[in-house]
VEXPA-691982 format. One record per atom (N, C-alpha, C, O): residue in one letter; x, y, z. Coordinates in pm, whole numbers, plus 32768, in hexadecimal, padded with zeros to 4 digits. Layout:
# residues N
residuo_px_py_pz
A_X_Y_Z $
...
//
This chain:
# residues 207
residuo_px_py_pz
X_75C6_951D_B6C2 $
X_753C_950A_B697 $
X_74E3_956D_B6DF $
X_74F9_957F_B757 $
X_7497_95A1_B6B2 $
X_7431_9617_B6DB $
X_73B1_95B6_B6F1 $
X_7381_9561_B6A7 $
X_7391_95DF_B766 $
X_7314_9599_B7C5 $
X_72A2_95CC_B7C6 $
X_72B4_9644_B7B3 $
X_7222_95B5_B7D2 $
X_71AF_960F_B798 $
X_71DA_9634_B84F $
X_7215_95FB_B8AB $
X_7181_96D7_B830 $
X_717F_9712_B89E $
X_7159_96C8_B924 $
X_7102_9671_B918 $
X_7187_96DC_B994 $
X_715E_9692_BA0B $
X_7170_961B_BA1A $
X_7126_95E7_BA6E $
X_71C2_95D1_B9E2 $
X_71E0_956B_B9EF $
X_7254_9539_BA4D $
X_72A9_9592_BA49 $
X_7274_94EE_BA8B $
X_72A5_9507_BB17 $
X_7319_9444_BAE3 $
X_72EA_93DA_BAB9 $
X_738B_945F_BAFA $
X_73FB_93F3_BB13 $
X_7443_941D_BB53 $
X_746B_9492_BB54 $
X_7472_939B_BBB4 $
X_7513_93A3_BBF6 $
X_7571_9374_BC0B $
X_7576_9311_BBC2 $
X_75EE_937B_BC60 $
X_765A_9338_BC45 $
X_7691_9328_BCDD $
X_76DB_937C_BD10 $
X_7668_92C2_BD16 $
X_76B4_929C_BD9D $
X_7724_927B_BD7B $
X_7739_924C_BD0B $
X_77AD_9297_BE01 $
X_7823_926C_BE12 $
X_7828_9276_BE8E $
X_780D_92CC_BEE2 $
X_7859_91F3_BE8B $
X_787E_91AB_BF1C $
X_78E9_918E_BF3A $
X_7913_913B_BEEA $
X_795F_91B6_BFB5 $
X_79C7_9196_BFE7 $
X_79F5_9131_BFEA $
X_79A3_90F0_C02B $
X_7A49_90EC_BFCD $
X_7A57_9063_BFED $
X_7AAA_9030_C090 $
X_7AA4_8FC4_C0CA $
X_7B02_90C6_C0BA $
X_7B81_90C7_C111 $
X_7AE3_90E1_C193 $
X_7AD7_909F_C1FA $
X_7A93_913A_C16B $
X_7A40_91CE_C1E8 $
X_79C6_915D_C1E3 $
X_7990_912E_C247 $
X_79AB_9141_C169 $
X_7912_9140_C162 $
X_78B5_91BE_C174 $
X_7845_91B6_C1A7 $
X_78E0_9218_C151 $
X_7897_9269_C128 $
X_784F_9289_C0AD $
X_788D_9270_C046 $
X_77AD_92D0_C09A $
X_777A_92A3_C028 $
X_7776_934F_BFF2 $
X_7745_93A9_C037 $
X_779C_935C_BF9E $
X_7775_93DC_BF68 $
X_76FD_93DC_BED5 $
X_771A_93BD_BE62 $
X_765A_9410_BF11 $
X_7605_9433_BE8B $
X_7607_9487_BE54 $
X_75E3_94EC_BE91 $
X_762B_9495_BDD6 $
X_7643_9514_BD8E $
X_760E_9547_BD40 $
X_764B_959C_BCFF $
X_758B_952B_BD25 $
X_74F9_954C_BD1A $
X_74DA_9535_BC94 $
X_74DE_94C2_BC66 $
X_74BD_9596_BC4F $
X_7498_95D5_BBCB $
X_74E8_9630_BBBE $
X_74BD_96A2_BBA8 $
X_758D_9612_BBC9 $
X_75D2_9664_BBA9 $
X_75F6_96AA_BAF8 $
X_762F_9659_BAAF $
X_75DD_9713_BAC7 $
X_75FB_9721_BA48 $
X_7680_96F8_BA29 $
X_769A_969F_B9D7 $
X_76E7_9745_BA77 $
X_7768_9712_BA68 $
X_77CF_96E1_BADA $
X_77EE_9722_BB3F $
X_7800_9659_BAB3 $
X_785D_962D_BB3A $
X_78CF_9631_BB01 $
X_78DA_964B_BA89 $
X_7948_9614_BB5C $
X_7908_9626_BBF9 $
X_78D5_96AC_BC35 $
X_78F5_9722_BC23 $
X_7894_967E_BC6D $
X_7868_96C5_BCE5 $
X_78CA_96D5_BD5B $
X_78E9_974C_BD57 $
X_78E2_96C0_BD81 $
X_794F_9698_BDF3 $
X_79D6_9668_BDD6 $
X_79EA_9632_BD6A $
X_7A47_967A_BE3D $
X_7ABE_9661_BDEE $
X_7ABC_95B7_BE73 $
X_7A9D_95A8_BEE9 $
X_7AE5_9570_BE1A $
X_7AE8_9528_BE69 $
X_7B94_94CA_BEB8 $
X_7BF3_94FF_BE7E $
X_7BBF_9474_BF06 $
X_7C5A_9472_BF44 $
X_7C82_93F6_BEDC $
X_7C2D_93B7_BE9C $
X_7CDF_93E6_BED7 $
X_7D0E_9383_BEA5 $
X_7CCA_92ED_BEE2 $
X_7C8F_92DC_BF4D $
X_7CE5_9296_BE84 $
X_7CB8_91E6_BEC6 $
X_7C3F_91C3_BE4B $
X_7C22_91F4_BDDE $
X_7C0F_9159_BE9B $
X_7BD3_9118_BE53 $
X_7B27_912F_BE72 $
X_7AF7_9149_BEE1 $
X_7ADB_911E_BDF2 $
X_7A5A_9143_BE10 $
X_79FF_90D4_BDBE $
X_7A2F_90A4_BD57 $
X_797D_90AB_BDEA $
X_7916_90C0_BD85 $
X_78C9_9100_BD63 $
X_78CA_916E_BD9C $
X_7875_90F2_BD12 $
X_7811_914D_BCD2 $
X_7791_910C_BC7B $
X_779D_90B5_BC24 $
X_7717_9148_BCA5 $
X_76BC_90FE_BC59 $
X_765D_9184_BC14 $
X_7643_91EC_BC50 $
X_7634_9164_BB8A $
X_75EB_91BB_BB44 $
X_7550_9198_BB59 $
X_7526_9125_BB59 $
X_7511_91F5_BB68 $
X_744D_91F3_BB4E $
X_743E_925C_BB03 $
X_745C_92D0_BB1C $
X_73EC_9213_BA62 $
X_73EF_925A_BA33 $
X_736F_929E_B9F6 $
X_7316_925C_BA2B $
X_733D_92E8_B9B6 $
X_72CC_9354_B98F $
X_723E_92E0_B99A $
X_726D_9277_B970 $
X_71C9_92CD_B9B7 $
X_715C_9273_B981 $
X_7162_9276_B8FF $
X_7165_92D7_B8B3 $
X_7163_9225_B8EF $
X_713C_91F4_B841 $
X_71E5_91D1_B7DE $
X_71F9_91CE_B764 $
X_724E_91BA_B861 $
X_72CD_91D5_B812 $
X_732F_9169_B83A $
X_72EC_911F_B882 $
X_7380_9148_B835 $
X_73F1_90DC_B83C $
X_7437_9137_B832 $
X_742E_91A5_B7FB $
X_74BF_90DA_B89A $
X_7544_9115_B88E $
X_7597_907B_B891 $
X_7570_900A_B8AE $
X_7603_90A8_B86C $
X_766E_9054_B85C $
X_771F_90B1_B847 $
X_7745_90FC_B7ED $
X_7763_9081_B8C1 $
X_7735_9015_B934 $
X_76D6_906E_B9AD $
X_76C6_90E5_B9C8 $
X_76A1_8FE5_B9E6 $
X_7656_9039_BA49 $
X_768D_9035_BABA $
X_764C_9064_BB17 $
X_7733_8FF0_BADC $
X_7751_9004_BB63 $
X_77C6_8F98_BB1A $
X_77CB_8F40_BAC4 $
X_7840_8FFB_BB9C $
X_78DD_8F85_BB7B $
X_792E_8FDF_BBEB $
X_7901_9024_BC46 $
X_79C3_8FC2_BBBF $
X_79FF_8FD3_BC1B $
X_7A95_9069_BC04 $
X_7AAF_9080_BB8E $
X_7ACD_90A3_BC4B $
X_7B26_90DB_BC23 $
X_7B9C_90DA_BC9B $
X_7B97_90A1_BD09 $
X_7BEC_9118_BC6E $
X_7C73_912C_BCB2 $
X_7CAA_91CC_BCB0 $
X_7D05_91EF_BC65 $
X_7C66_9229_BD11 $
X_7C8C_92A8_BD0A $
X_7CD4_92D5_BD22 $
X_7CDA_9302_BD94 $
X_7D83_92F3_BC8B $
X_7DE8_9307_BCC1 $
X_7DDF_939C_BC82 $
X_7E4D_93CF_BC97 $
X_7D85_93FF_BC36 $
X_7DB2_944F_BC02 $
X_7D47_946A_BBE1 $
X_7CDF_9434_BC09 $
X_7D57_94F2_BB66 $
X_7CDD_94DB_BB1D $
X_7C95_9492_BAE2 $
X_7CEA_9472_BA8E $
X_7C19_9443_BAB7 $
X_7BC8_93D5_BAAB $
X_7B59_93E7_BA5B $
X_7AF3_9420_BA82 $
X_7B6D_93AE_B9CC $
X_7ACB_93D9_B983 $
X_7ABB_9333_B96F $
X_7B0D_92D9_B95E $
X_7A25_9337_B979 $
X_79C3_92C2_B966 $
X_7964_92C8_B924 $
X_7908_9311_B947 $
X_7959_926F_B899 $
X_7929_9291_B80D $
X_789A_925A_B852 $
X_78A5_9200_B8A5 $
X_781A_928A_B835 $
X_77A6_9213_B862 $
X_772E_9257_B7F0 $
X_771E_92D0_B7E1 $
X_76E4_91F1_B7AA $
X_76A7_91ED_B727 $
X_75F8_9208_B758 $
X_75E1_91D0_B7C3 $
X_75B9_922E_B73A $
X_7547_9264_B75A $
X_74DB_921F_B6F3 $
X_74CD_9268_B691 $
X_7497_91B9_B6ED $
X_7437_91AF_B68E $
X_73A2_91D0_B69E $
X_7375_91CE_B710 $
X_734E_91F0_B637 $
X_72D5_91ED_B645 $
X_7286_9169_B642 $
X_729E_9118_B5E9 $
X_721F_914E_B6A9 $
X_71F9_90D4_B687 $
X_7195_90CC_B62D $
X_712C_910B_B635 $
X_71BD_9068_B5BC $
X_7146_901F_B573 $
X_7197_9072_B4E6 $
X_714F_9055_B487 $
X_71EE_90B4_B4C0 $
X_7238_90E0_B45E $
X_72B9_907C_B436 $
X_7324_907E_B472 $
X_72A1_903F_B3E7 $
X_7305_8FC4_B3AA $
X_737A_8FF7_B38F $
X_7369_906B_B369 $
X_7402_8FD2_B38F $
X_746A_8FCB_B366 $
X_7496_8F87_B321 $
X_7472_8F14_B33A $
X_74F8_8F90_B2A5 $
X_7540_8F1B_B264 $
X_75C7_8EE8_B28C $
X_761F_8F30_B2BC $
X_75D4_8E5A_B274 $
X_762C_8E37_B298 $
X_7667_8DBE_B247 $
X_7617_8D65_B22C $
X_76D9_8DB1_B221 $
X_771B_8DAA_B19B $
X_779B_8D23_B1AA $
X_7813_8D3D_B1AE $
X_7770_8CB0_B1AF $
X_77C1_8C58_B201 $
X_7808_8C1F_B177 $
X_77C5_8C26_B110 $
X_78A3_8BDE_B171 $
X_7905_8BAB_B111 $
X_7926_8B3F_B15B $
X_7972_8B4D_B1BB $
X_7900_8AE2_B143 $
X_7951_8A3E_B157 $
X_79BA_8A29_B118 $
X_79AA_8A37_B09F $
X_7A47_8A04_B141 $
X_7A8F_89A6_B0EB $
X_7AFB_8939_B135 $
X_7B3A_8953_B19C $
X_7B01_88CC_B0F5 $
X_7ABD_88B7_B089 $
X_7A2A_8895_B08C $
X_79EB_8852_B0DE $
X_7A00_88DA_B014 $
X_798C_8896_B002 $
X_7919_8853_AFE1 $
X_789F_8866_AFE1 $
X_799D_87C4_AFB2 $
X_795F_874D_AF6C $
X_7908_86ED_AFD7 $
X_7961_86CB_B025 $
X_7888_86AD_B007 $
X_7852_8668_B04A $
X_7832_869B_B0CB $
X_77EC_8666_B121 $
X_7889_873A_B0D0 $
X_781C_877C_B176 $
X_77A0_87B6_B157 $
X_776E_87F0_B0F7 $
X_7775_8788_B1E9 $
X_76E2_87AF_B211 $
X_76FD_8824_B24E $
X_776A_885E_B253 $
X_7682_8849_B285 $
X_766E_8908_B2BF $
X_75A9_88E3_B32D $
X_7532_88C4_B32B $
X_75E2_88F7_B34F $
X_756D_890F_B3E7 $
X_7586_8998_B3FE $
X_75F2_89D0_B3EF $
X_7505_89D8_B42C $
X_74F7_8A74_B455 $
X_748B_8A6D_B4B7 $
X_7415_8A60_B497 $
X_74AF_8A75_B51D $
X_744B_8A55_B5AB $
X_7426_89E3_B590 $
X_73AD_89E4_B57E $
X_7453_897D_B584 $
X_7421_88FA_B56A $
X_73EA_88CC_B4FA $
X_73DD_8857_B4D8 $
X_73C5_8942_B4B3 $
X_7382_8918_B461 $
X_73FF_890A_B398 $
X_7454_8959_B371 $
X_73E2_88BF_B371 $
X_7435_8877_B2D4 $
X_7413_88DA_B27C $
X_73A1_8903_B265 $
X_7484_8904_B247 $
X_748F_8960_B1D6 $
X_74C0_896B_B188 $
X_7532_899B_B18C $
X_7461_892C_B0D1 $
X_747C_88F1_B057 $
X_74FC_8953_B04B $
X_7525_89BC_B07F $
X_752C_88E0_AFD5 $
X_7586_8927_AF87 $
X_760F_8953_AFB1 $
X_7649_89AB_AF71 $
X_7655_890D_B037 $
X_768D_894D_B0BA $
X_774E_8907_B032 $
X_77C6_8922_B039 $
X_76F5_88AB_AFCE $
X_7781_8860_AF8C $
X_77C3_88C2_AF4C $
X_783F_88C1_AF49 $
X_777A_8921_AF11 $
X_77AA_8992_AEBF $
X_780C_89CF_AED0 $
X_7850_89FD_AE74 $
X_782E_89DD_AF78 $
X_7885_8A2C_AFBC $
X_785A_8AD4_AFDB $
X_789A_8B22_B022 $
X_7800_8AE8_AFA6 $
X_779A_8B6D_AFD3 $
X_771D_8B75_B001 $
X_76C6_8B2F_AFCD $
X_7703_8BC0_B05C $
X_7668_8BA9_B07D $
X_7655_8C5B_B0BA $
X_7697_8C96_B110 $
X_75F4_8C83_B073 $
X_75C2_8CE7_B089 $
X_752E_8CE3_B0F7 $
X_74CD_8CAA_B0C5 $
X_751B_8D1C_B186 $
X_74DC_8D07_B1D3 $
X_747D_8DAF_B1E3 $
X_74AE_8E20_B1E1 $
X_740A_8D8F_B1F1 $
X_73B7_8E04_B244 $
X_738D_8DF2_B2AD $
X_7325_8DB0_B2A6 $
X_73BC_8E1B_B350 $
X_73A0_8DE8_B3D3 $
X_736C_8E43_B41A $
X_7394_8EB3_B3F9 $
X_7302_8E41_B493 $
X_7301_8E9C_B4EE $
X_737E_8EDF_B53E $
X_73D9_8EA2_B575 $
X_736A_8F70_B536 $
X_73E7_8F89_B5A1 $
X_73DA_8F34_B61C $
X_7371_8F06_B64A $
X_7458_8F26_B64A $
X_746C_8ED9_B6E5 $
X_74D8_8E66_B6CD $
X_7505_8E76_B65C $
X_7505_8E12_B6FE $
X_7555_8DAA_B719 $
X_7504_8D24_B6D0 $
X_748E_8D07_B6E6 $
X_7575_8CCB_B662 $
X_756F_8C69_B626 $
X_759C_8BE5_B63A $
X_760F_8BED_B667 $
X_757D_8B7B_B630 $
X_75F6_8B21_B644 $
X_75D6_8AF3_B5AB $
X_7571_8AE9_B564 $
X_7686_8AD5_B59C $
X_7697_8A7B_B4F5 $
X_7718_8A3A_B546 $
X_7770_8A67_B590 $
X_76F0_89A2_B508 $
X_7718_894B_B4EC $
X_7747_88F1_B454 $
X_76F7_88D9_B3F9 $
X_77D3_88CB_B456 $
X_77C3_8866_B3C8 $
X_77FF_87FF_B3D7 $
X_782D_87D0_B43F $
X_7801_87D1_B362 $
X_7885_8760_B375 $
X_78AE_8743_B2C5 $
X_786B_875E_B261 $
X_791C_8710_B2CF $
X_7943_86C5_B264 $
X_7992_863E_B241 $
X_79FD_863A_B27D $
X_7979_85C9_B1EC $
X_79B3_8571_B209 $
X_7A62_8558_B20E $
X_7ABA_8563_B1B8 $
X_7A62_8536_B293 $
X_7B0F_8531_B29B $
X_7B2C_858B_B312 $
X_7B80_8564_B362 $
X_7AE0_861A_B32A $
X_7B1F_8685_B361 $
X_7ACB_8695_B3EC $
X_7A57_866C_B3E7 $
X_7AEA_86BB_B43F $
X_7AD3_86CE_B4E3 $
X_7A39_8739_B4B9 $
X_7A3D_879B_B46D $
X_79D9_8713_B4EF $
X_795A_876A_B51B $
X_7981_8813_B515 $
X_79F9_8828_B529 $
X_793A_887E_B4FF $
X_7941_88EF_B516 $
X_78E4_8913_B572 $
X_787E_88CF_B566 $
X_78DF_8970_B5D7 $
X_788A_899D_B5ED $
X_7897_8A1C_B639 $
X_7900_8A29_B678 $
X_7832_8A8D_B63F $
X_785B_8AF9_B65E $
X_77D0_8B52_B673 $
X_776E_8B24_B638 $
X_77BA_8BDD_B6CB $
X_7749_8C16_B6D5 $
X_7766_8C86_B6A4 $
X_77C8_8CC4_B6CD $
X_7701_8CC3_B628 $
X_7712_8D39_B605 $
X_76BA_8DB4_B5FE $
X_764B_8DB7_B5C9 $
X_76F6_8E1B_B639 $
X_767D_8EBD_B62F $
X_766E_8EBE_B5B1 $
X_76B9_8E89_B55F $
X_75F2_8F0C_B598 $
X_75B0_8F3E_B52B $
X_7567_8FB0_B558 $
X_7513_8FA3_B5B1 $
X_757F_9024_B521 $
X_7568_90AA_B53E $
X_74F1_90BD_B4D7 $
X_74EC_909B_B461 $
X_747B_910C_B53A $
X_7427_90FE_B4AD $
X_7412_9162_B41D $
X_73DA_91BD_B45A $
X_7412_9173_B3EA $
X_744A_91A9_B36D $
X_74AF_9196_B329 $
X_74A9_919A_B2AE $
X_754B_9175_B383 $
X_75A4_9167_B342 $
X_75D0_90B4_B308 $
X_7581_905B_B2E6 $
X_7678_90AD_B30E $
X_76B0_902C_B2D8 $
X_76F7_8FFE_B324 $
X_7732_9036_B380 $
X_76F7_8F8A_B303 $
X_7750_8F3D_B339 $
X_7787_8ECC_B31A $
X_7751_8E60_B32F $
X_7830_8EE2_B2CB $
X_788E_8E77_B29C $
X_78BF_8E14_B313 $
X_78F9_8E3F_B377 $
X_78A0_8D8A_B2FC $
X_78DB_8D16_B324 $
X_792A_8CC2_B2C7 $
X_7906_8C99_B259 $
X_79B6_8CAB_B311 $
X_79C6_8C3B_B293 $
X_7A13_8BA2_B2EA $
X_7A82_8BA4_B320 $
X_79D3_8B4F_B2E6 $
X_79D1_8AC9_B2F6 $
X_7A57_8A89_B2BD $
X_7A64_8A6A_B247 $
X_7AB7_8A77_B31C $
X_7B2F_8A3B_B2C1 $
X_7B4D_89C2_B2F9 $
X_7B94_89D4_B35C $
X_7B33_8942_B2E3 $
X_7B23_88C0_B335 $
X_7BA6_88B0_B331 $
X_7BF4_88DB_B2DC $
X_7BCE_8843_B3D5 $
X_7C47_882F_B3EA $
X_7C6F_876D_B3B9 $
X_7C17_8719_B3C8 $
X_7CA5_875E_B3A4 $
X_7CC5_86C3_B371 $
X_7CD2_867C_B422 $
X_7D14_86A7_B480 $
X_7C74_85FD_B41A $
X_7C90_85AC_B47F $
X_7CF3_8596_B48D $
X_7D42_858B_B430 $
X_7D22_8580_B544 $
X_7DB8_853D_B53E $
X_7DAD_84A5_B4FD $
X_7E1E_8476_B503 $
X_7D66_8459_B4CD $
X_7D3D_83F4_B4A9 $
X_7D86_83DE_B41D $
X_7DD3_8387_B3F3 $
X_7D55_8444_B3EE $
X_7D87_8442_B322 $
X_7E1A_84A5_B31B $
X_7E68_84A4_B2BC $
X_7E29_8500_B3A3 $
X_7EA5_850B_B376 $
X_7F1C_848E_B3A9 $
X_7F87_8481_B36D $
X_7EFA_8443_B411 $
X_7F46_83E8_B429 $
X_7F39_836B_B39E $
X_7F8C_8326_B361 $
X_7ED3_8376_B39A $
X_7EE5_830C_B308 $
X_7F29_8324_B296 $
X_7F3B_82CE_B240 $
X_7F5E_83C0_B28F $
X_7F96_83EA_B215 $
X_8024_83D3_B21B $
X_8072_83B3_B1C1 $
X_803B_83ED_B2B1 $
X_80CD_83E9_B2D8 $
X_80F7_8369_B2D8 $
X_816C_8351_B2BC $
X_8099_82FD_B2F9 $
X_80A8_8277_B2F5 $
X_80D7_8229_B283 $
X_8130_81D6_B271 $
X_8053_8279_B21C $
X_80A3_8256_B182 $
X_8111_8252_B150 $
X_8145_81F4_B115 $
X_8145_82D9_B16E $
X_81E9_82E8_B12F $
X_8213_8290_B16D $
X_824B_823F_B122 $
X_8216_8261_B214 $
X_8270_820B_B23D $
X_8289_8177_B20D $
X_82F3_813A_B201 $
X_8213_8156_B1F8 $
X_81E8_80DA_B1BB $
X_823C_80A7_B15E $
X_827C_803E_B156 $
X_8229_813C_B0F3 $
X_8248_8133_B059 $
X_82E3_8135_B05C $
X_831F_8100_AFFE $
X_8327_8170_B0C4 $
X_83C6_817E_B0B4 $
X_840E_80E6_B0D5 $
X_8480_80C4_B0B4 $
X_83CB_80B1_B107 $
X_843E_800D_B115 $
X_8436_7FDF_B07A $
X_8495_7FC5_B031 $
X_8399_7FDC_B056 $
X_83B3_7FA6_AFD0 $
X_8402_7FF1_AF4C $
X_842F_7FB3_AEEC $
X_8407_806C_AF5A $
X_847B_80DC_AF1A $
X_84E8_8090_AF33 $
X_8521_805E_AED1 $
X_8510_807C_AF98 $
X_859A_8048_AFC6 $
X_85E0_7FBE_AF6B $
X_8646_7FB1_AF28 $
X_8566_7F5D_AF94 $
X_856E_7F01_AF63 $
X_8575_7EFD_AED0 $
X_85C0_7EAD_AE98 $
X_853B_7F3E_AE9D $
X_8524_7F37_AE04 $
X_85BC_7F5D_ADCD $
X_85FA_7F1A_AD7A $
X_85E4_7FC8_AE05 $
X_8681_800A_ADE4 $
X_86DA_7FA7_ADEF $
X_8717_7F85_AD8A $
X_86F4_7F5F_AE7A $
X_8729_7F2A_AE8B $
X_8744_7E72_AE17 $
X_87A2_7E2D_ADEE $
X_86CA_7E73_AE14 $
X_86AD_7DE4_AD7B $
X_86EC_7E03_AD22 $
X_8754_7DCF_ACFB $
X_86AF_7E62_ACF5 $
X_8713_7EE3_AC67 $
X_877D_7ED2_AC67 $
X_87BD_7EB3_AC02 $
X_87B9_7EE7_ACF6 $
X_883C_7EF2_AD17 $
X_88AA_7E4C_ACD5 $
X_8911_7E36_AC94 $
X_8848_7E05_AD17 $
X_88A8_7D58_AD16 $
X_887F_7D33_AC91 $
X_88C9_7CED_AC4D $
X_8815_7D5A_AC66 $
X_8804_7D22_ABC3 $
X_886A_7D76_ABA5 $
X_88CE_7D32_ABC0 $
X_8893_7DED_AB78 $
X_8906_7E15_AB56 $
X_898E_7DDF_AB50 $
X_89DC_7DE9_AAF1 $
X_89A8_7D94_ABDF $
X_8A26_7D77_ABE5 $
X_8A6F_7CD7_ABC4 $
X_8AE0_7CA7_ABC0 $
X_899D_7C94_ABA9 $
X_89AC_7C26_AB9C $
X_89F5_7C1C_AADA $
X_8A52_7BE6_AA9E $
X_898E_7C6E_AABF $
X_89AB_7C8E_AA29 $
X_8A2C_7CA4_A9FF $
X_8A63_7C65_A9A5 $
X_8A6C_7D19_AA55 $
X_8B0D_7D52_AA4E $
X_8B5E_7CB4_AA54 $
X_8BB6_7C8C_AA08 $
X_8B2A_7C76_AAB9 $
X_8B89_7BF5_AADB $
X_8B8F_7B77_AA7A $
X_8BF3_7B32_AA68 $
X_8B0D_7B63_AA3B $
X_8B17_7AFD_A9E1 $
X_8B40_7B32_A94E $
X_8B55_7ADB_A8FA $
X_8B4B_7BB4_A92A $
X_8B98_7BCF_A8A0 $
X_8C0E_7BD6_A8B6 $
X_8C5D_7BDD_A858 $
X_8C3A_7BD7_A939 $
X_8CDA_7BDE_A970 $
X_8D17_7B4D_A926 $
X_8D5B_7B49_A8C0 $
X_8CE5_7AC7_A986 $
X_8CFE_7A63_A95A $
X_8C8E_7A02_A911 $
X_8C68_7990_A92D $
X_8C70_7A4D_A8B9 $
X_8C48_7A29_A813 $
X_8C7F_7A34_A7AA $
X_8C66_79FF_A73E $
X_8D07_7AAE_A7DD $
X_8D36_7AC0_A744 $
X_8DCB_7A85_A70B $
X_8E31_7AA4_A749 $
X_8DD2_7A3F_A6AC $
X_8E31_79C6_A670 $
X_8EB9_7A05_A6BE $
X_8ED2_7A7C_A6CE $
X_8F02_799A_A6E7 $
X_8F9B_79B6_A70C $
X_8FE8_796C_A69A $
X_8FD7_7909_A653 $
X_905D_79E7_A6B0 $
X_90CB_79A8_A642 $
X_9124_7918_A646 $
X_916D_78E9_A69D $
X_90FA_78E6_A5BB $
X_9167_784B_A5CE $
X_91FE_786D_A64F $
X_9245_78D1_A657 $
X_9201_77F1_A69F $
X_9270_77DD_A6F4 $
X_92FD_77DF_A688 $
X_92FF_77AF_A616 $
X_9375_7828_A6D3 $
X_93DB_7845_A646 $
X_943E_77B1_A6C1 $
X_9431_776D_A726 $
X_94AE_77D8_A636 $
X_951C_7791_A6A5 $
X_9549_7775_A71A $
X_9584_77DA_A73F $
X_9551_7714_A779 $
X_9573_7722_A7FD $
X_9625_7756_A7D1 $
X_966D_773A_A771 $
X_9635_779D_A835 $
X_96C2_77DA_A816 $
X_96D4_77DB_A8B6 $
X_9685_77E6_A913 $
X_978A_77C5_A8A8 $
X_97B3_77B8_A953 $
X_981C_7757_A94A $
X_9824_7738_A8D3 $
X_986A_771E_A987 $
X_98F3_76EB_A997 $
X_98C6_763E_A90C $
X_985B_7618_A8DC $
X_993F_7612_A900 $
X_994C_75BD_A88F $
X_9946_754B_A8C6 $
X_9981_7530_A92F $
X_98DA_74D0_A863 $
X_98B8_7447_A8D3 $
X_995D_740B_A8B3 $
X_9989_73F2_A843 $
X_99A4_73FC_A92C $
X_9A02_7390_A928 $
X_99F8_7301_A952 $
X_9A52_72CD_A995 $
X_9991_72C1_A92D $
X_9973_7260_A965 $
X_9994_7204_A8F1 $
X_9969_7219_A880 $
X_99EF_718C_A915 $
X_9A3C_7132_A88D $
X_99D1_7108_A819 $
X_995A_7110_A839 $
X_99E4_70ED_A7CA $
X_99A0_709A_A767 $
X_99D9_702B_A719 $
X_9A42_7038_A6DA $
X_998B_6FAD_A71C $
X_99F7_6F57_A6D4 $
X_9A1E_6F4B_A669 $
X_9A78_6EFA_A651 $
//
């Protein structure tokens, strides 16, 4: 970003091992300095009239090291382009404040550059919430993907369990009506007249 003339930002880094602070002014291009391996912070100040993001975090200097940081103008709006899903019955908060239409699953926003908070919710699914840059002039895609309570997924899992004894059972009925059926056409169906007893000859006298 090109700065009106004379305009003055900088970029402290601080040792974390030394504590040493290095200001590196209004540097056009960094680094400036080569700096040792380890760990550092760093905080941005940036032009009057301007936002940055981020304005300070942390690193781990094992090598070479680039650090993206967004420059806005203040009082120049940005858009920002949020997707709910699902999104049947969620709401949408944007700095606190309720923002129609959030059921649609789209919401098209115009914000000051700088840092946002959005919040939603939907019924069934765990709260969202999250803080977002907005650069001013440019965009910015969010998309909101709610997570299912452990609540409703344990109830889902519960269901099947529920539902499988009575599966069981039902098969199993099926089962004995079957065999009751098999068993009574067994002995239902006519047997043949008794024939001759046959086998040794009655010798028993007669008068």
């Amino acid at each position: 970003m090109n700065f009106p003339s004379g305009s003055f930002w900088a970029i402290t880094i601080s040792s974390v091992l030394w504590g040493a602070f290095i200001d590196l002014g209004n540097v056009p291009n960094f680094p400036a300095e080569v700096l040792a391996a380890g760990p550092y912070n760093f905080t941005i100040s940036p032009p009057a009239g301007y936002t940055v993001f981020p304005d300070a975090g942390s690193v781990n200097l094992t090598g070479n090291l680039t650090v993206h940081v967004s420059f806005s103008k203040v009082g120049v709006p940005g858009n920002l382009y949020i997707t709910l899903a699902p999104a049947a019955g969620a709401r949408l908060w944007v700095d606190g404040d309720l923002v129609a239409n959030a059921s649609v699953g789209r919401v098209n926003l115009s914000l000051p550059a700088g840092i946002h908070s959005v919040y939603a919710t939907s019924p069934g699914y765990l709260p969202y919430f999250n803080n977002v840059s907005i650069e001013g002039g440019g965009s910015t895609s969010l998309l909101i993907a709610f997570t299912l309570e452990p609540s409703a997924q344990a109830g889902s899992s519960n269901g099947t369990a529920a539902f499988l004894p009575w599966l069981v059972a039902g098969v199993c009925a099926a089962v004995a009506v079957g065999l009751a059926a098999a068993l009574g056409y067994v002995y239902s169906r006519p047997r043949p007249p008794a024939g001759p007893v046959t086998g040794r000859p009655d010798t028993t006298p007669k008068p």
